[in-house]
ROVOZA-630311 format. One record per residue (C-alpha): residue number from 1; y, z, x. Coordinates in nm, 4 decimals, always signed. Layout:
PT   n        Y        Z        X
PT NUM        Y        Z        X
...
END
This chain:
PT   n        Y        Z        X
PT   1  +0.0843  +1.2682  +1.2297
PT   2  +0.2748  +1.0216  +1.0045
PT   3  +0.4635  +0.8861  +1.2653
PT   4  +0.1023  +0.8429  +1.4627
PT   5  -0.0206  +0.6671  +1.1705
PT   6  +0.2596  +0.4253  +1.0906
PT   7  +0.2442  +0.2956  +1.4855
PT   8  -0.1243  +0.2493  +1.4180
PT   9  -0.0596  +0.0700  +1.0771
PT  10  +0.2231  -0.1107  +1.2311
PT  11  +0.0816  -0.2350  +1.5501
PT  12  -0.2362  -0.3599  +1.3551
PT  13  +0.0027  -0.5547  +1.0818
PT  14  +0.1960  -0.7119  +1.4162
PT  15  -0.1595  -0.7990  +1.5693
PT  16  -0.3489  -0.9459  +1.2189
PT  17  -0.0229  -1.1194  +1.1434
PT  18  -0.1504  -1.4448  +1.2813
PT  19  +0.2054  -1.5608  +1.4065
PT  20  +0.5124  -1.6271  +1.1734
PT  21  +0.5569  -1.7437  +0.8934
PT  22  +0.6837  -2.1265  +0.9525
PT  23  +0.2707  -2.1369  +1.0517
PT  24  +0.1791  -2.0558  +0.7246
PT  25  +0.0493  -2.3069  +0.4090
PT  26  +0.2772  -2.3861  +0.1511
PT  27  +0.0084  -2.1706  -0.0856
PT  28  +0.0438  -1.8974  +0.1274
PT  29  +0.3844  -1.8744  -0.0076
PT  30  +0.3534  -1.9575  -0.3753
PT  31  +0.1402  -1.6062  -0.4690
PT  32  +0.4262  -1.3816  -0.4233
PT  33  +0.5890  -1.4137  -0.7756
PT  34  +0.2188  -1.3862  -0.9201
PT  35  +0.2072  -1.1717  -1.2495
PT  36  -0.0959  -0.9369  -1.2549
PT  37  -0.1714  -0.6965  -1.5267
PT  38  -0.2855  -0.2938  -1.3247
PT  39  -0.3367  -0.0619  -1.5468
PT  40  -0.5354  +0.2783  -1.3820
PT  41  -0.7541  +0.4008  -1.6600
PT  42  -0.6682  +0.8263  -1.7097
PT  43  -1.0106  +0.9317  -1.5961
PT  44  -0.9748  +0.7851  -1.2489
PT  45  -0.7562  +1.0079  -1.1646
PT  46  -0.9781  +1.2494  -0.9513
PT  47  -1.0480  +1.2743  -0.5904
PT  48  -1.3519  +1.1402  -0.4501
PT  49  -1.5393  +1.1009  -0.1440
PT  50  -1.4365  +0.8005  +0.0853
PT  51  -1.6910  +0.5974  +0.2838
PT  52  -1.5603  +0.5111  +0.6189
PT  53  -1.7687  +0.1356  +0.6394
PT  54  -1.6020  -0.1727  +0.4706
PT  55  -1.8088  -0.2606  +0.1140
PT  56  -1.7937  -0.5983  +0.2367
PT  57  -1.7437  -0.6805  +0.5959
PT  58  -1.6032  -1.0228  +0.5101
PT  59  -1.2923  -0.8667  +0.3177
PT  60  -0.9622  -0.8350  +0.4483
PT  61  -0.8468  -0.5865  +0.1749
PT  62  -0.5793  -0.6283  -0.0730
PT  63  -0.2853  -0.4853  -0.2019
PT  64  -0.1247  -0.5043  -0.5712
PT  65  +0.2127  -0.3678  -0.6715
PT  66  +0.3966  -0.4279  -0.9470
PT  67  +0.7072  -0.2503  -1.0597
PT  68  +0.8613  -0.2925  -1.4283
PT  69  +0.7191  -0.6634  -1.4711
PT  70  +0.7657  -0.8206  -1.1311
PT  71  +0.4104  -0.8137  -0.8948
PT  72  +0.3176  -0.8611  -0.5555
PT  73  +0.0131  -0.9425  -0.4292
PT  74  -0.0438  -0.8487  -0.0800
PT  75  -0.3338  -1.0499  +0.1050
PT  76  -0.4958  -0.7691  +0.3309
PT  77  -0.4690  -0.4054  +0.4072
PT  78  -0.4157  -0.1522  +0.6940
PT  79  -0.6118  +0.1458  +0.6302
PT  80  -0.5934  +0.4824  +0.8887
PT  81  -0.6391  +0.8637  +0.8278
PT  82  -0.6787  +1.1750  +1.0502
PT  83  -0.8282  +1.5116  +1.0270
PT  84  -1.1007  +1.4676  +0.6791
PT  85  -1.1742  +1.1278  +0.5286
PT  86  -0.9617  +1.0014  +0.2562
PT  87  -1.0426  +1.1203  -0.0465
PT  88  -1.1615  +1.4817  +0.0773
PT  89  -0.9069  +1.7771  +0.1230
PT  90  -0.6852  +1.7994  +0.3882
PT  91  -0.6884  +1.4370  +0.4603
PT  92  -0.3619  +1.2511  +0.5531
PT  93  -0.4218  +0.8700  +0.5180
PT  94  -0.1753  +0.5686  +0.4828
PT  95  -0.2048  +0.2251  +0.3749
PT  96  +0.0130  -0.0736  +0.5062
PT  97  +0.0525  -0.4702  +0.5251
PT  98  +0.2834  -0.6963  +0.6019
PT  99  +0.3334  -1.0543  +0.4113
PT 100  +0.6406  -1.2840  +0.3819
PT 101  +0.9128  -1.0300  +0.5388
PT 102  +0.7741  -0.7300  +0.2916
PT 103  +0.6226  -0.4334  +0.3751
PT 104  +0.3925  -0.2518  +0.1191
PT 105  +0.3218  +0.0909  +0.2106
PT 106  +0.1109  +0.3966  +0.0663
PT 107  +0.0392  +0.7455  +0.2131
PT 108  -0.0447  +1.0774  +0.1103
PT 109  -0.0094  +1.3694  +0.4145
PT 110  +0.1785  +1.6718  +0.5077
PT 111  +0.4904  +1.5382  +0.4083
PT 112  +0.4019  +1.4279  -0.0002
PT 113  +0.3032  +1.1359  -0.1360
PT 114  +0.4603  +0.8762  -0.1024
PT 115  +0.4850  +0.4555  -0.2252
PT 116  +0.7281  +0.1499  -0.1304
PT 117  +0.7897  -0.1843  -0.0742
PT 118  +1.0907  -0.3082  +0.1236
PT 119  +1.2516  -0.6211  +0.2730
PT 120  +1.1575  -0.5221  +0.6483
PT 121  +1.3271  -0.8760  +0.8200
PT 122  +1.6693  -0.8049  +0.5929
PT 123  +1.6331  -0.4054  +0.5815
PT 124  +1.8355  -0.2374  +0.3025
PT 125  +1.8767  -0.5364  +0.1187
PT 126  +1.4989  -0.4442  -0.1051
PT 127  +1.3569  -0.1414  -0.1202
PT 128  +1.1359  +0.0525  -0.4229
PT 129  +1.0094  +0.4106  -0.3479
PT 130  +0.8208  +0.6565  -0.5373
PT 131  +0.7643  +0.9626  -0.3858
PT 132  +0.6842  +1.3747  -0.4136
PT 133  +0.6986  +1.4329  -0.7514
PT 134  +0.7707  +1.0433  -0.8560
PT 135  +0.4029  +0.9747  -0.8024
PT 136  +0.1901  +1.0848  -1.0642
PT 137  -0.1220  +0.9609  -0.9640
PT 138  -0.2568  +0.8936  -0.5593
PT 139  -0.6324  +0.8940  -0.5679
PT 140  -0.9206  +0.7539  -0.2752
PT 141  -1.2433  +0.6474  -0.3953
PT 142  -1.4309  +0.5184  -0.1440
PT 143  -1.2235  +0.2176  -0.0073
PT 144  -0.9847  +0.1703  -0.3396
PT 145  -0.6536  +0.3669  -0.3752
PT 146  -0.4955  +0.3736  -0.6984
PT 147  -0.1528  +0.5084  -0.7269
PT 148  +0.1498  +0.5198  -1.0241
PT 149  +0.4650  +0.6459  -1.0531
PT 150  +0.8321  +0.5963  -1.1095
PT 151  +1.0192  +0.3555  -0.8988
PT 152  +1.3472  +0.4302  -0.7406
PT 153  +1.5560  +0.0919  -0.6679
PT 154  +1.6852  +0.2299  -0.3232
PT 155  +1.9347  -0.1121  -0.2436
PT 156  +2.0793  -0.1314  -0.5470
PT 157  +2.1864  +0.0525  -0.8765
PT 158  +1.9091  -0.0291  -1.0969
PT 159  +1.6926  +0.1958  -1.3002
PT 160  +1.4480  +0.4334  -1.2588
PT 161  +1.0945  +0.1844  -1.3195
PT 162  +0.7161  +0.2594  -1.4069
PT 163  +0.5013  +0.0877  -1.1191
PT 164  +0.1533  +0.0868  -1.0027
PT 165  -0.0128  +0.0048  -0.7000
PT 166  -0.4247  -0.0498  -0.6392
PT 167  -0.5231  -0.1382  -0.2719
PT 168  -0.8944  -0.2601  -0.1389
PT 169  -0.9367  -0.1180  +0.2079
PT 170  -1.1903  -0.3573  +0.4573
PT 171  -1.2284  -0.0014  +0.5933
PT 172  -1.0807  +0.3137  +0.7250
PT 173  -0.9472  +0.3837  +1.0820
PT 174  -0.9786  +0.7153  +1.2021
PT 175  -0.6116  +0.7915  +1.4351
END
């Protein structure tokens, strides 16, 4: 099913790319090394119900990261799930994009949960991952996902770092 899921999130990032990036604006570029404050409050930490429509049909969704004190801001987001909708039990969801040669991804199925970011034009070179037991909160409310845990720096040597993500899905696709 993940595999299923990451083709679906994958093809969808190739398709809503919009071509590469020497077609982009020179602002495009500049809100990578944005700083953004996340903090999840404790008592969001529960499961809800998801809603499978978009709360704004105009939105492209959005993606946040940050790791120790360096953010990314991710302009859009690649929601799919199969078998219940995200949020309810026995869901398996995942959330993608891809934005200046990074990939941000999120997903919580049969395998654990899991979080990254990685350098997917120079692969090995960047990559952060949190996952199993490194990820101490994954929740779904409706279209938001709010996740934390502790970072591993999986191309280098650094240290274990605190992270968080939040993510805005436009909506959910059912694989």
């Amino acid at each position: 099913m993940k595999k299923l899921l990451l083709v679906v999130v994958l093809v969808l990032s190739a398709c809503s790319s919009g071509g590469t990036t020497e077609t982009t604006s020179p602002t495009d570029d500049e809100s990578t090394d944005t700083q953004a404050t996340t903090t999840p409050q404790a008592d969001q930490t529960t499961t809800t119900s998801a809603a499978e429509q978009p709360a704004s049909s105009s939105s492209s969704g959005h993606i946040t990261l940050t790791i120790g004190d360096q953010t990314w801001e991710f302009d859009g987001a690649l929601c799919a799930y199969t078998d219940a909708t995200p949020g309810e039990a026995g869901s398996q969801w995942n959330v993608s994009m891809v934005q200046d040669d990074l990939q941000v991804y999120v997903n919580d199925d049969s395998t654990g949960r899991y979080i990254s970011v990685a350098n997917i034009k120079d692969y090995g070179t960047f990559q952060w991952e949190a996952h199993g037991d490194a990820v101490t909160v994954l929740t779904v409310d409706g279209n938001d996902i709010i996740g934390e845990g502790t970072f591993s720096d999986m191309a280098g040597d650094g240290p274990a770092t605190e992270g968080s993500v939040t993510a805005t899905c436009p909506s959910w696709l059912k694989g």
